[in-house]
PyMOL CGO cylinders between C-alpha atoms (Angstrom):
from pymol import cmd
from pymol.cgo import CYLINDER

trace = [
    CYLINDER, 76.10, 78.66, 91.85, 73.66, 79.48, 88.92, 0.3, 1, 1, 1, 1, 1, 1,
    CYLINDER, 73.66, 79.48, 88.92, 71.99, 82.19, 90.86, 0.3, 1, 1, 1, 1, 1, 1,
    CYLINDER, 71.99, 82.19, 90.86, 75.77, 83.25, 91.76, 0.3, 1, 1, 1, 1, 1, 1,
    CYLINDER, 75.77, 83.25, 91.76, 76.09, 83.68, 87.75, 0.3, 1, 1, 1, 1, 1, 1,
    CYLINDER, 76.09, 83.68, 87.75, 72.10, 84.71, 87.20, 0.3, 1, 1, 1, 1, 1, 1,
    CYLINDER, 72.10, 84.71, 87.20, 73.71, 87.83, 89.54, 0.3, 1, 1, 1, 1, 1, 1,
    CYLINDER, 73.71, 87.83, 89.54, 76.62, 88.42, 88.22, 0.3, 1, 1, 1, 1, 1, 1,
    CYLINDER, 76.62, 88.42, 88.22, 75.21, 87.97, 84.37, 0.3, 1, 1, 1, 1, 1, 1,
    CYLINDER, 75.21, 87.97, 84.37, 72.18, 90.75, 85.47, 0.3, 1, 1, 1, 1, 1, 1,
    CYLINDER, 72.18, 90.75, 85.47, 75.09, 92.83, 86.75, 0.3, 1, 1, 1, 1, 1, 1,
    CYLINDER, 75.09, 92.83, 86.75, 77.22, 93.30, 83.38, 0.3, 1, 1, 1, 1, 1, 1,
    CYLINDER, 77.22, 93.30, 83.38, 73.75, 93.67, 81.45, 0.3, 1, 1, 1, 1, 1, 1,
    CYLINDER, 73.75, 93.67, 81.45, 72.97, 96.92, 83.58, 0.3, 1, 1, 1, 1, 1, 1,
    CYLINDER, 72.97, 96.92, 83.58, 76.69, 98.29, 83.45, 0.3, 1, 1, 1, 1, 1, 1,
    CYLINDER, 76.69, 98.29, 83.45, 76.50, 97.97, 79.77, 0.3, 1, 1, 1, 1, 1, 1,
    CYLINDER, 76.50, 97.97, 79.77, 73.95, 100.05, 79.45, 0.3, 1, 1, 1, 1, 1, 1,
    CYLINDER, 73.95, 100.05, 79.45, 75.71, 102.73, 81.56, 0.3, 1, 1, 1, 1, 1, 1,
    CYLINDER, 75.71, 102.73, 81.56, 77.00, 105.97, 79.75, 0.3, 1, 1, 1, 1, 1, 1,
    CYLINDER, 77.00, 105.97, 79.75, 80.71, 106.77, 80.19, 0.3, 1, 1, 1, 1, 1, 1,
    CYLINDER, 80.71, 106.77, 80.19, 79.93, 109.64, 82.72, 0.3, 1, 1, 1, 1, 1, 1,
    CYLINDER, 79.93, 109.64, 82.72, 77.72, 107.66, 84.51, 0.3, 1, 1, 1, 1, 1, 1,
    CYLINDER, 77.72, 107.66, 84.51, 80.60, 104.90, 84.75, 0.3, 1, 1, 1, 1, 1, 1,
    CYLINDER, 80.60, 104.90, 84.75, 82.93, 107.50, 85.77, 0.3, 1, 1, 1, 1, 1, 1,
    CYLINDER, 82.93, 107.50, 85.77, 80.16, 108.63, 88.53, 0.3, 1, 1, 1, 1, 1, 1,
    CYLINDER, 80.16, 108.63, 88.53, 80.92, 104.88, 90.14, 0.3, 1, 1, 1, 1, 1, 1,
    CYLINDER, 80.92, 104.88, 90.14, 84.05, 104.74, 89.58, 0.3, 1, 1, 1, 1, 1, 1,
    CYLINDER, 84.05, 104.74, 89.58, 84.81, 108.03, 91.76, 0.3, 1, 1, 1, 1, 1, 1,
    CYLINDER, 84.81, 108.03, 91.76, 81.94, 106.53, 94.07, 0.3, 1, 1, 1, 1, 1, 1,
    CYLINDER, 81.94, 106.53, 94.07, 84.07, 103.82, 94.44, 0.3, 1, 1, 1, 1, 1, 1,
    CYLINDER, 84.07, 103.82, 94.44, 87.57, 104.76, 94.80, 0.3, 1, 1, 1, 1, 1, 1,
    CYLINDER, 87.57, 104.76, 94.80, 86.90, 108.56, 95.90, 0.3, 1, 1, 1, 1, 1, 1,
    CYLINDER, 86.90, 108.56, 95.90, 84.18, 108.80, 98.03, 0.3, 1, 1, 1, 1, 1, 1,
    CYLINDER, 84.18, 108.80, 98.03, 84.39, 105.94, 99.59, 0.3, 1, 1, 1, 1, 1, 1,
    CYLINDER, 84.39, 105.94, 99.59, 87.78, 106.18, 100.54, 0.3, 1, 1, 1, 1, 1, 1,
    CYLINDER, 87.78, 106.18, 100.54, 86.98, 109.46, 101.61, 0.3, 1, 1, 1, 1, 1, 1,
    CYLINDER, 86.98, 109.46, 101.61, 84.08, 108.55, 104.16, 0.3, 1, 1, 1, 1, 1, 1,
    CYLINDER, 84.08, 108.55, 104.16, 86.15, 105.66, 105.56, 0.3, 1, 1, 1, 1, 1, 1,
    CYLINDER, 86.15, 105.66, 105.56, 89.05, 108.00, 106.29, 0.3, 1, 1, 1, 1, 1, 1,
    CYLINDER, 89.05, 108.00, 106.29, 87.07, 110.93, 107.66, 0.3, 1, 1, 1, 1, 1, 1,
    CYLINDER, 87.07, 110.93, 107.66, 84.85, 109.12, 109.57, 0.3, 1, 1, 1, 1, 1, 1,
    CYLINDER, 84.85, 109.12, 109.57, 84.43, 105.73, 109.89, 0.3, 1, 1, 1, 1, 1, 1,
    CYLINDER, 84.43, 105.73, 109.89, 88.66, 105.82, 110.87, 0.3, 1, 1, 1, 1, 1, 1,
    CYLINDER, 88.66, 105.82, 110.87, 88.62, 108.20, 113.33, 0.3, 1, 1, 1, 1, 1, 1,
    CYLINDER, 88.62, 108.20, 113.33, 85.42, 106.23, 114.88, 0.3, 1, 1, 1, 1, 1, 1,
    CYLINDER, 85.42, 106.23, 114.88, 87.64, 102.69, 114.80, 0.3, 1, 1, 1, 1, 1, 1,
    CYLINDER, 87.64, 102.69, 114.80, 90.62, 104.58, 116.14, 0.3, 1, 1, 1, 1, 1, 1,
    CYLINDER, 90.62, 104.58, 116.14, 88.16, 106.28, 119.12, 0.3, 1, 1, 1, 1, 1, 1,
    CYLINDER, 88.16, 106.28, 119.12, 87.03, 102.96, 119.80, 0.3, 1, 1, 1, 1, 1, 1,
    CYLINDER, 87.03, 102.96, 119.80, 90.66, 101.49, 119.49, 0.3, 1, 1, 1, 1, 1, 1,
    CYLINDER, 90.66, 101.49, 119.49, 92.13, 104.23, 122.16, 0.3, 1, 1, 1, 1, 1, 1,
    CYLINDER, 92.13, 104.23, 122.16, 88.73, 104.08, 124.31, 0.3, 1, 1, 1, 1, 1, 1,
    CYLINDER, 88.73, 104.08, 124.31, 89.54, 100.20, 124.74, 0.3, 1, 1, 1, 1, 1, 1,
    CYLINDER, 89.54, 100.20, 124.74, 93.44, 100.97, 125.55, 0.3, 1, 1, 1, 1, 1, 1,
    CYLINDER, 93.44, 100.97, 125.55, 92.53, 103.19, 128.35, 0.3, 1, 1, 1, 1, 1, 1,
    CYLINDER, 92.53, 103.19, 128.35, 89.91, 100.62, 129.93, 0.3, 1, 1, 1, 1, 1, 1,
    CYLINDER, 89.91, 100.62, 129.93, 92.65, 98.71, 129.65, 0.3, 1, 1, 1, 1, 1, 1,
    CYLINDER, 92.65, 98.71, 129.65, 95.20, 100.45, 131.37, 0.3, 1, 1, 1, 1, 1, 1,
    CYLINDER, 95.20, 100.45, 131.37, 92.96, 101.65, 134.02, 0.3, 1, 1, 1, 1, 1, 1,
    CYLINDER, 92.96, 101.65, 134.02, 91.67, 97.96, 134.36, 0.3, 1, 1, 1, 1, 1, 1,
    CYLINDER, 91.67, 97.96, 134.36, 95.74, 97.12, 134.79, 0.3, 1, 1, 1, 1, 1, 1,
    CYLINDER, 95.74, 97.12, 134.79, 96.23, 99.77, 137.30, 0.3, 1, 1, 1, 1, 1, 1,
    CYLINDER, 96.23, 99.77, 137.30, 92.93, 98.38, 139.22, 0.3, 1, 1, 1, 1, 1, 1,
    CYLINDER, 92.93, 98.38, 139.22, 94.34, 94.90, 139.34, 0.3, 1, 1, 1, 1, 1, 1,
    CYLINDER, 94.34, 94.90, 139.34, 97.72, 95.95, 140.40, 0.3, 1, 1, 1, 1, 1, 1,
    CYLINDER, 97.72, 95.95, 140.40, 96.38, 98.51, 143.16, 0.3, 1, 1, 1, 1, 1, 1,
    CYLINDER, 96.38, 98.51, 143.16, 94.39, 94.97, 144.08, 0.3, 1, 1, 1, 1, 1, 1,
    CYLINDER, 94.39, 94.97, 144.08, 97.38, 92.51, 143.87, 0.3, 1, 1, 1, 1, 1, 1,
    CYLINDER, 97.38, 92.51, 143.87, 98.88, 95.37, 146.11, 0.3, 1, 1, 1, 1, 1, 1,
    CYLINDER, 98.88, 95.37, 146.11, 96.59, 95.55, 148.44, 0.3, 1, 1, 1, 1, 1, 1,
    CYLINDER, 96.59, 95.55, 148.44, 96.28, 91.68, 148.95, 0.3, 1, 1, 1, 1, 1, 1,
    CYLINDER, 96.28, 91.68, 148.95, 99.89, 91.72, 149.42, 0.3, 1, 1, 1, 1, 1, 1,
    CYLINDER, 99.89, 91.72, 149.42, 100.06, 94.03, 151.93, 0.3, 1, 1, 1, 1, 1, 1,
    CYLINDER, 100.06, 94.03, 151.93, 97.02, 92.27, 153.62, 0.3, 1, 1, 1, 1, 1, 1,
    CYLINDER, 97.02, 92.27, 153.62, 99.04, 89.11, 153.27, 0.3, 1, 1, 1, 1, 1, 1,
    CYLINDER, 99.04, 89.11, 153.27, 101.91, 90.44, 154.53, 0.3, 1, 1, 1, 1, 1, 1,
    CYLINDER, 101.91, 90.44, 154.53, 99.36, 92.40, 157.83, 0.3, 1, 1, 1, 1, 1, 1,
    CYLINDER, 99.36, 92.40, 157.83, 98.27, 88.55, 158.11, 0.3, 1, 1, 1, 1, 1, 1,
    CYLINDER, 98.27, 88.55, 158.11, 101.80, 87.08, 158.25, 0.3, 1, 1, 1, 1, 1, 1,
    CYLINDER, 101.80, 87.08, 158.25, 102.87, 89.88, 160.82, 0.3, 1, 1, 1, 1, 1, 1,
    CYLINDER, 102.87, 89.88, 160.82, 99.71, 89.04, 163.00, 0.3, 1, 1, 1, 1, 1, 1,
    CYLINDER, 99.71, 89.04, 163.00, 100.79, 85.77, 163.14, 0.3, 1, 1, 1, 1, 1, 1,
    CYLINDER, 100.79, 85.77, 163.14, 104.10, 86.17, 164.40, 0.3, 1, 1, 1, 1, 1, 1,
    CYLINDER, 104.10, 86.17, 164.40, 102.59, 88.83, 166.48, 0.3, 1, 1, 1, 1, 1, 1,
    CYLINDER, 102.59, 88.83, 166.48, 100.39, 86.15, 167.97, 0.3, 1, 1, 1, 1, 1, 1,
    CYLINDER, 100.39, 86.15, 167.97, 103.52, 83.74, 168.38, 0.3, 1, 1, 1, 1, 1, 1,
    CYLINDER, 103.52, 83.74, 168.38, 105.48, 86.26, 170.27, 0.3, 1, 1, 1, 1, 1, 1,
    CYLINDER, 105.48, 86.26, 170.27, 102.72, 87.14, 172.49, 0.3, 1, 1, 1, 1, 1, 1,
    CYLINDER, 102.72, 87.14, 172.49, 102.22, 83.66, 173.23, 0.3, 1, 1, 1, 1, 1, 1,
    CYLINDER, 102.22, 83.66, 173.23, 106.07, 83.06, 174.03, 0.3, 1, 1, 1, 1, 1, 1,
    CYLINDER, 106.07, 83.06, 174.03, 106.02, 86.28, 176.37, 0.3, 1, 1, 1, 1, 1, 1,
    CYLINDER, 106.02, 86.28, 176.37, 102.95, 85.09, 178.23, 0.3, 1, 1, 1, 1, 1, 1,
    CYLINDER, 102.95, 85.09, 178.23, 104.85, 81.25, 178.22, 0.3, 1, 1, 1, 1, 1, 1,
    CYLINDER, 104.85, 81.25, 178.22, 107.55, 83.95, 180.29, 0.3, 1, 1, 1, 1, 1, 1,
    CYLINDER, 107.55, 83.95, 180.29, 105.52, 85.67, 183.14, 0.3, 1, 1, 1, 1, 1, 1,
    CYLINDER, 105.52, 85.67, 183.14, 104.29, 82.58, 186.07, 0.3, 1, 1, 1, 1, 1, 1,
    CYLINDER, 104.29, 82.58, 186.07, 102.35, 82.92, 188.63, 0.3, 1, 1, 1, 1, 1, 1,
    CYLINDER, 102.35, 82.92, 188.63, 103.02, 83.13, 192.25, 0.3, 1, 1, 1, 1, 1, 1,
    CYLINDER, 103.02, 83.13, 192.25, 102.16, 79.78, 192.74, 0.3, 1, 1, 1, 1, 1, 1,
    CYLINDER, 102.16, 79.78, 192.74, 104.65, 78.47, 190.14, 0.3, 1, 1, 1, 1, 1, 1,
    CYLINDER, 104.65, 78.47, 190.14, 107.05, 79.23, 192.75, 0.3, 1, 1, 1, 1, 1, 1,
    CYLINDER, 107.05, 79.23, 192.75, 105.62, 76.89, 195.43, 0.3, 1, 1, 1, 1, 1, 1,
    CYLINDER, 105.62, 76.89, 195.43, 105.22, 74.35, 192.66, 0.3, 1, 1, 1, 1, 1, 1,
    CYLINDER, 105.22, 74.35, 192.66, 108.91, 74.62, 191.78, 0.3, 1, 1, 1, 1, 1, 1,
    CYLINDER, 108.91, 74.62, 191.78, 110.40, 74.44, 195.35, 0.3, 1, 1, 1, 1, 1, 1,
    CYLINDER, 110.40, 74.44, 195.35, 107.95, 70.91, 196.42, 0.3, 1, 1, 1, 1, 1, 1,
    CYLINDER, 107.95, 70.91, 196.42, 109.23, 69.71, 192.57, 0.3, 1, 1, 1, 1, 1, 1,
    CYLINDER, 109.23, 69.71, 192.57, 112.56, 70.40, 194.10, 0.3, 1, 1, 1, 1, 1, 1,
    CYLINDER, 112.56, 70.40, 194.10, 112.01, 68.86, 197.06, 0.3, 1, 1, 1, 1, 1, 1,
    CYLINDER, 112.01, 68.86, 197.06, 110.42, 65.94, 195.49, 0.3, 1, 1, 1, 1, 1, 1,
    CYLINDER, 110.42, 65.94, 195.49, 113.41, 65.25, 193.55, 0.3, 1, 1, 1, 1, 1, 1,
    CYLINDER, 113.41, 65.25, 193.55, 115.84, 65.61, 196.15, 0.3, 1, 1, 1, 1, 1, 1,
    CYLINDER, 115.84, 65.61, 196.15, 114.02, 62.63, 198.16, 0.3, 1, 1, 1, 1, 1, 1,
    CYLINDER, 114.02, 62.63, 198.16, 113.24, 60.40, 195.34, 0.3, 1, 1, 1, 1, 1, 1,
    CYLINDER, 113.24, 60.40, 195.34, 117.74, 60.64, 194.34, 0.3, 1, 1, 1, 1, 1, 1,
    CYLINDER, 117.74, 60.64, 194.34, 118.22, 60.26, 198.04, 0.3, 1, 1, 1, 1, 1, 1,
    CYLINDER, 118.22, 60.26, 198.04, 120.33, 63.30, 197.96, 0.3, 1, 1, 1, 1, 1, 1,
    CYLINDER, 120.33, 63.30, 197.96, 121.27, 64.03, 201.58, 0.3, 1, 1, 1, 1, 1, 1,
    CYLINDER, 121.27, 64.03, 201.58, 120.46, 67.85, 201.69, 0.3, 1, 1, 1, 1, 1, 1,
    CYLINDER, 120.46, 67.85, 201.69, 119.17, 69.48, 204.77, 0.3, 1, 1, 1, 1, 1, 1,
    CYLINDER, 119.17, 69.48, 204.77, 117.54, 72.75, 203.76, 0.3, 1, 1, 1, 1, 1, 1,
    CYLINDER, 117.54, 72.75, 203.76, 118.25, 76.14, 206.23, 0.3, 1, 1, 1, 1, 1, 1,
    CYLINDER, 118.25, 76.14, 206.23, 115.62, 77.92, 203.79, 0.3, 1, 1, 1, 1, 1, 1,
    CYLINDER, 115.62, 77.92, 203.79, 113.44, 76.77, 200.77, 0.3, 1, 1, 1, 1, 1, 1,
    CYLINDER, 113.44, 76.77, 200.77, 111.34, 79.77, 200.67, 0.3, 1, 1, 1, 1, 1, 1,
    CYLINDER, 111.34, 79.77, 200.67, 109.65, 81.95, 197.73, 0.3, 1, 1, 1, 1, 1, 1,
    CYLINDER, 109.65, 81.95, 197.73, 110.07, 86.01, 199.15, 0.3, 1, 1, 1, 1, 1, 1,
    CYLINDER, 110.07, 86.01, 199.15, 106.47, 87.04, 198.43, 0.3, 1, 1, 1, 1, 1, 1,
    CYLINDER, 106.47, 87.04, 198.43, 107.83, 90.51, 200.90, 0.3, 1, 1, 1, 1, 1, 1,
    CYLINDER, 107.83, 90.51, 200.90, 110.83, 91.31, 198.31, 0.3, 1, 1, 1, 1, 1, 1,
    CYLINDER, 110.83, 91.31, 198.31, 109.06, 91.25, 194.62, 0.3, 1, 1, 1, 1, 1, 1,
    CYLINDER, 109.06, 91.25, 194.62, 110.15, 93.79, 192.68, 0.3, 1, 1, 1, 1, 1, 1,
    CYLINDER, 110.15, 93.79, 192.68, 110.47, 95.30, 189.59, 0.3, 1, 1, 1, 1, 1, 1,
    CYLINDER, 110.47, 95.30, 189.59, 112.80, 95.54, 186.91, 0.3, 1, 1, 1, 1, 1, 1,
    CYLINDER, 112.80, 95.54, 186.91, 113.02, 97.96, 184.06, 0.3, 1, 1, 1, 1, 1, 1,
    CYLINDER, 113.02, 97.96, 184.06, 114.87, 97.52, 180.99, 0.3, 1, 1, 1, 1, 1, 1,
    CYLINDER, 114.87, 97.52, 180.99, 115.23, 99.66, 177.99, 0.3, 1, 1, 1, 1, 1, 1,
    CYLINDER, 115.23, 99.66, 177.99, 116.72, 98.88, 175.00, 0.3, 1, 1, 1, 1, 1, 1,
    CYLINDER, 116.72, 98.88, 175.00, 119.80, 100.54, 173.61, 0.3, 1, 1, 1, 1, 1, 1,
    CYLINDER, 119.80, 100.54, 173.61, 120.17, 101.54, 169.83, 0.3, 1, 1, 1, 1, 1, 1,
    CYLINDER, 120.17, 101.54, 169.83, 123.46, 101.69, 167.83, 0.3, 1, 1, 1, 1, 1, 1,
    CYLINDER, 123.46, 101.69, 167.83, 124.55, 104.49, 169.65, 0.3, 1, 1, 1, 1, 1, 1,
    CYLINDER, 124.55, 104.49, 169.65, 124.17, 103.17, 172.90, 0.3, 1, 1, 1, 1, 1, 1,
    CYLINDER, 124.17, 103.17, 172.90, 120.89, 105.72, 173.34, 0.3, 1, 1, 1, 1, 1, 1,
    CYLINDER, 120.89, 105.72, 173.34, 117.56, 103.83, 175.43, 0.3, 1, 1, 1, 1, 1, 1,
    CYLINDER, 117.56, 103.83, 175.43, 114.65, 103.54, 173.02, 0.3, 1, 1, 1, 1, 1, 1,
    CYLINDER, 114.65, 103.54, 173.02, 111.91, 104.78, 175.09, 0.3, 1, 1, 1, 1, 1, 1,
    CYLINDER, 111.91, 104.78, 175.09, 109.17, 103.26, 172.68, 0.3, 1, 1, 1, 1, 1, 1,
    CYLINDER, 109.17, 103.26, 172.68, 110.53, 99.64, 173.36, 0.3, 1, 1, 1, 1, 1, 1,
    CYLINDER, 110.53, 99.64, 173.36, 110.68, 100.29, 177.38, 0.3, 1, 1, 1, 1, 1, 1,
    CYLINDER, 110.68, 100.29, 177.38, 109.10, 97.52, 179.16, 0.3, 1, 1, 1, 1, 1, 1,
    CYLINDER, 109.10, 97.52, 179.16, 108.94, 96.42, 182.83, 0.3, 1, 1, 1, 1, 1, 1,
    CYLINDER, 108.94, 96.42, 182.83, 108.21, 92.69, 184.98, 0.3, 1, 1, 1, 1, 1, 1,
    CYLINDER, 108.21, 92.69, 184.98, 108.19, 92.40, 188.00, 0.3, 1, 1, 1, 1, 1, 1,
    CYLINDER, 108.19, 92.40, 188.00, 110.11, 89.27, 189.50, 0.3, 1, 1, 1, 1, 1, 1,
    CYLINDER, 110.11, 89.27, 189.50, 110.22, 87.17, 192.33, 0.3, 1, 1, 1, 1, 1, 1,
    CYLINDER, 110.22, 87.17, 192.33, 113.32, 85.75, 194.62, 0.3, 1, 1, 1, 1, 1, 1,
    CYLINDER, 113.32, 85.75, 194.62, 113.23, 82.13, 195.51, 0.3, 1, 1, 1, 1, 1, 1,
    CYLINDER, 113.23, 82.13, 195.51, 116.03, 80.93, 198.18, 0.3, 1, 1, 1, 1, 1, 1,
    CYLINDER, 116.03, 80.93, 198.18, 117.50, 77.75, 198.82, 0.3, 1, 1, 1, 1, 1, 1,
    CYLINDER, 117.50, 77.75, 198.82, 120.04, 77.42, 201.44, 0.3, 1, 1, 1, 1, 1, 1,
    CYLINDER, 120.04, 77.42, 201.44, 121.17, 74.01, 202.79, 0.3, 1, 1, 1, 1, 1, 1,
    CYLINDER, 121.17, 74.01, 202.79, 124.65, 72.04, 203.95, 0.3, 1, 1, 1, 1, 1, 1,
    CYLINDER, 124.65, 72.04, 203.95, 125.02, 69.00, 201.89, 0.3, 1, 1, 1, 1, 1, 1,
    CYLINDER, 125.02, 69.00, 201.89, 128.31, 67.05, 200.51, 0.3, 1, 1, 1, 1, 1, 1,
    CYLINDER, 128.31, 67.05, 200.51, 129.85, 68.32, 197.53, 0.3, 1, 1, 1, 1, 1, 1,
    CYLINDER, 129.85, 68.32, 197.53, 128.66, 64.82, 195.52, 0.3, 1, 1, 1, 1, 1, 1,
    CYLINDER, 128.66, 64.82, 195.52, 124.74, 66.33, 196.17, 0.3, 1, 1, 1, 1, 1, 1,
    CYLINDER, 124.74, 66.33, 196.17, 125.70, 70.08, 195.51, 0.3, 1, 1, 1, 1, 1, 1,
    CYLINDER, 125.70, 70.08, 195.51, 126.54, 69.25, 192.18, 0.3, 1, 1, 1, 1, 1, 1,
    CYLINDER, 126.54, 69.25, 192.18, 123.28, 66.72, 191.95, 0.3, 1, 1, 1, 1, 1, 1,
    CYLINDER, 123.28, 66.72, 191.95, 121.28, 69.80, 192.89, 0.3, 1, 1, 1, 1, 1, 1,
    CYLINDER, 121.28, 69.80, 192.89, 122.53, 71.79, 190.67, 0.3, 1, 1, 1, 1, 1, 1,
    CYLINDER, 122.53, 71.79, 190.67, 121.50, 69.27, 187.62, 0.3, 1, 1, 1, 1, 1, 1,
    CYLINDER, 121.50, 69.27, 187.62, 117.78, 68.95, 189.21, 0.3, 1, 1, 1, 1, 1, 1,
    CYLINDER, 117.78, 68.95, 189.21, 117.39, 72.70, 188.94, 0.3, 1, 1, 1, 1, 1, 1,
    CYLINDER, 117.39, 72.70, 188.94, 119.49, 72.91, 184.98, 0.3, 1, 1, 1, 1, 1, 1,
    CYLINDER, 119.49, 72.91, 184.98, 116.18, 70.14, 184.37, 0.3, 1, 1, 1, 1, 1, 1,
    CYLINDER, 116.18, 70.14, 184.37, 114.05, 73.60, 184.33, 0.3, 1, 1, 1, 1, 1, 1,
    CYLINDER, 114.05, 73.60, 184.33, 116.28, 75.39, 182.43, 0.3, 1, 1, 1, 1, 1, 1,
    CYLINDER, 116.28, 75.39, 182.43, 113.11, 75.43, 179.74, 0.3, 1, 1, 1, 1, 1, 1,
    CYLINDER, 113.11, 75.43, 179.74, 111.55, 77.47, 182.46, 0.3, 1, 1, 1, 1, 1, 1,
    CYLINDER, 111.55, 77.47, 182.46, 112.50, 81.29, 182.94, 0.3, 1, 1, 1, 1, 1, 1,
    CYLINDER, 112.50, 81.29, 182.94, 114.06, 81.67, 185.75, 0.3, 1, 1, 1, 1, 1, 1,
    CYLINDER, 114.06, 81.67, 185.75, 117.29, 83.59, 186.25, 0.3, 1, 1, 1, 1, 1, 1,
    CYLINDER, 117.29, 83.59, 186.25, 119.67, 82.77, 188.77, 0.3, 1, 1, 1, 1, 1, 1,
    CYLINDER, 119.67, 82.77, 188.77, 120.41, 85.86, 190.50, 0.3, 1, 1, 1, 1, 1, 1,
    CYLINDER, 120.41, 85.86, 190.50, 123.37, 85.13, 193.07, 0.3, 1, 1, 1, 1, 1, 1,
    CYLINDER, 123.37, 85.13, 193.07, 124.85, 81.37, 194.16, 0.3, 1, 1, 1, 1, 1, 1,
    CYLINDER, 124.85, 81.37, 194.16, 127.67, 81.08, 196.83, 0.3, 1, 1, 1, 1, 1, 1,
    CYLINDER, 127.67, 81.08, 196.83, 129.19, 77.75, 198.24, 0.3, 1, 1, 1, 1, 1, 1,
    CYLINDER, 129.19, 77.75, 198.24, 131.95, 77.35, 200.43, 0.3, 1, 1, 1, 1, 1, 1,
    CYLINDER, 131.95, 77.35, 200.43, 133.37, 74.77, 202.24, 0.3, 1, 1, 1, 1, 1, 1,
    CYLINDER, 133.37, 74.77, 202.24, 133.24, 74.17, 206.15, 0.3, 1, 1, 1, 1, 1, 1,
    CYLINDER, 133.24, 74.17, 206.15, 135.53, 72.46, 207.88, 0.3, 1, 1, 1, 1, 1, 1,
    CYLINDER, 135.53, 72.46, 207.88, 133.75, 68.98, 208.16, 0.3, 1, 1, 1, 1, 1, 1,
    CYLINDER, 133.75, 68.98, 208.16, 133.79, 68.79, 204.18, 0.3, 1, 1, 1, 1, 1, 1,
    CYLINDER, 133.79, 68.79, 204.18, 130.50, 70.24, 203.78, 0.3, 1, 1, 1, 1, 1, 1,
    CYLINDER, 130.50, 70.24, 203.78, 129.10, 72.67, 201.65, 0.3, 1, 1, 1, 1, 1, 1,
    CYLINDER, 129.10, 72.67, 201.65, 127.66, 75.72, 202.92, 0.3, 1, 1, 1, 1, 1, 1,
    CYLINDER, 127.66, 75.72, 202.92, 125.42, 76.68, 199.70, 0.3, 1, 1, 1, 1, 1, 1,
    CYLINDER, 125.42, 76.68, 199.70, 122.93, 79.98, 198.86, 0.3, 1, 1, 1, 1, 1, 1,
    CYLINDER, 122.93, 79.98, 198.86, 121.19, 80.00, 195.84, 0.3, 1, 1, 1, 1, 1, 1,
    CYLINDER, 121.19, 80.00, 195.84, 118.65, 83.26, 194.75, 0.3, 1, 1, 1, 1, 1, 1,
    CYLINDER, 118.65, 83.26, 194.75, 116.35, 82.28, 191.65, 0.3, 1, 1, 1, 1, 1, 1,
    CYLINDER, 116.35, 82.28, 191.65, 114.19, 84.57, 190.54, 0.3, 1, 1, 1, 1, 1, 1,
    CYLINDER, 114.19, 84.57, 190.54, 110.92, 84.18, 187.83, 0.3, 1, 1, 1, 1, 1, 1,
    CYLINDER, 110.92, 84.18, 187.83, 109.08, 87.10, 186.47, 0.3, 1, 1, 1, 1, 1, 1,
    CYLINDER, 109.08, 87.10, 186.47, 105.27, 87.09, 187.94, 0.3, 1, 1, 1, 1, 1, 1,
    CYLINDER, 105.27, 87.09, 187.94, 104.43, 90.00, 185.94, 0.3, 1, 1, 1, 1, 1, 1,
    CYLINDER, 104.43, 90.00, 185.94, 105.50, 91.60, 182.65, 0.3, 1, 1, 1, 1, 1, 1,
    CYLINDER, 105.50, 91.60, 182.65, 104.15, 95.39, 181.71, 0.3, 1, 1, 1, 1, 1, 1,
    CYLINDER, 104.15, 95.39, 181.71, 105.23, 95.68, 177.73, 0.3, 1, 1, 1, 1, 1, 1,
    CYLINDER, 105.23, 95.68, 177.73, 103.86, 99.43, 177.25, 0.3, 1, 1, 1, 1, 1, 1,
    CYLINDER, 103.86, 99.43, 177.25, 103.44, 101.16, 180.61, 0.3, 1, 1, 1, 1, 1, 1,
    CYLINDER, 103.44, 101.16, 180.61, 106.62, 101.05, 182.04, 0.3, 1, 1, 1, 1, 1, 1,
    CYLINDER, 106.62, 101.05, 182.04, 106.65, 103.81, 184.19, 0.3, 1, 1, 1, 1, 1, 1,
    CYLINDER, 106.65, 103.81, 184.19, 109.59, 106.89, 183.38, 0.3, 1, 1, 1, 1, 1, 1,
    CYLINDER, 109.59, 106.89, 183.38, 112.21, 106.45, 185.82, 0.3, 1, 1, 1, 1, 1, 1,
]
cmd.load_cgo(trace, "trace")
C-alpha cells in the first residue's frame, strides 16, 4: 500500500508542475485521441475478430449438421440392410430343395404308421418330370404389373392319392396342416365317396425349389 501512495503522491507532484496547455494536451490525449484510436481501429479490429468467429461458427454448425446428416442416413442405410438381410433370409427359408420333397412324403408316411391310420396309398410321389415355373408380377393401384418387382420360382407337384375311411382322411389332413410353417401350397384336393364308405382322395402340393427375384424372364 505505501508504494501504492509513494505512486500516486509522485503522480500529483509531476501534474502540478504541468502548465494549463500542457494539462489540456492530456486531457484531449485522454478523452479525444484515445477515444478516437479505439473507435477507428482497435473497434473495427474487435468487431473483425467478433464476425470472423461467427462465421467459423456457422460454418462449424453447418459441418456438424451435414455430419449428424450423414450418420443418419448411414444409420438409417444400416437399419435398411438389416431388414434387407432379414428378408433375404425369410425368402431363402421359402425356396427347398428337391430332396425336401422326399423328406416330406417318408415324414408323411412315418406319421401315418406311427397313428395307425389305415391309408393305402395309389401314389405318394414328388413329379421331378412336371416342375415348372411360375411368374408373378405385382399390380399397382391401378391394377398396372410393376415390371421392376417381377420375380419368378419354379415349383414342384407332390401327389398323394390313397382310399382310406373318412375318420383317417380327416387325420391326414391334420398331419399335413402340422407343416403348415413350411411353404407349400396346396394346389388341387378332391375326395369323394365310393360306395363301400371309402374315400377316394387326390391331393397336389406343391413347394417352390427355386426362386429368381430379378431375372424373371418377359413373358
Amino acid at each position: 500500500m505505501n508504494k501504492f501512495k509513494e505512486a500516486y503522491n509522485k503522480i500529483n507532484e509531476n501534474a502540478a508542475k504541468f502548465s494549463w496547455n500542457e494539462k489540456a494536451l492530456v486531457l484531449g490525449i485522454i478523452f479525444i485521441v484515445l477515444p478516437a484510436i479505439y473507435m477507428y481501429l482497435i473497434y473495427p479490429w474487435q468487431a473483425d475478430m467478433i464476425k470472423k468467429a461467427d462465421r467459423e461458427y456457422k460454418q462449424s454448425r453447418q459441418r456438424h449438421d451435414r455430419l449428424a446428416q450423414q450418420q443418419s442416413a448411414c444409420e438409417e442405410m444400416r437399419s435398411e440392410m438389416g431388414r434387407g438381410e432379414e428378408l433375404m433370409k425369410f425368402i431363402n427359408a421359402l425356396v427347398m430343395s428337391p430332396d425336401d420333397a422326399i423328406q416330406i412324403i417318408n415324414i408323411i408316411s412315418e406319421l401315418i404308421v406311427k397313428n395307425a391310420l389305415s391309408i393305402n396309398f395309389l401314389k405318394n410321389s414328388a413329379q421331378f418330370e412336371r416342375i415348372y415355373e411360375k411368374i408373378h408380377r405385382p399390380s399397382t393401384s391401378d391394377a398396372e404389373a410393376d415390371q421392376a418387382a417381377k420375380f419368378s420360382y419354379k415349383v414342384l407337384p407332390i401327389e398323394f392319392a390313397f382310399r382310406c375311411q373318412p375318420i383317417d382322411f380327416f387325420a391326414f389332413l391334420n398331419i399335413v396342416e402340422g407343416f403348415k410353417n413350411l411353404n407349400f401350397n396346396i394346389k388341387r384336393m378332391s375326395a369323394s365317396r365310393s360306395n363301400d364308405g371309402q374315400v377316394d382322395v387326390n391331393i397336389i402340393v406343391e413347394i417352390i425349389v427355386e426362386l429368381n427375384l430379378y431375372t424373371a424372364k418377359n413373358s
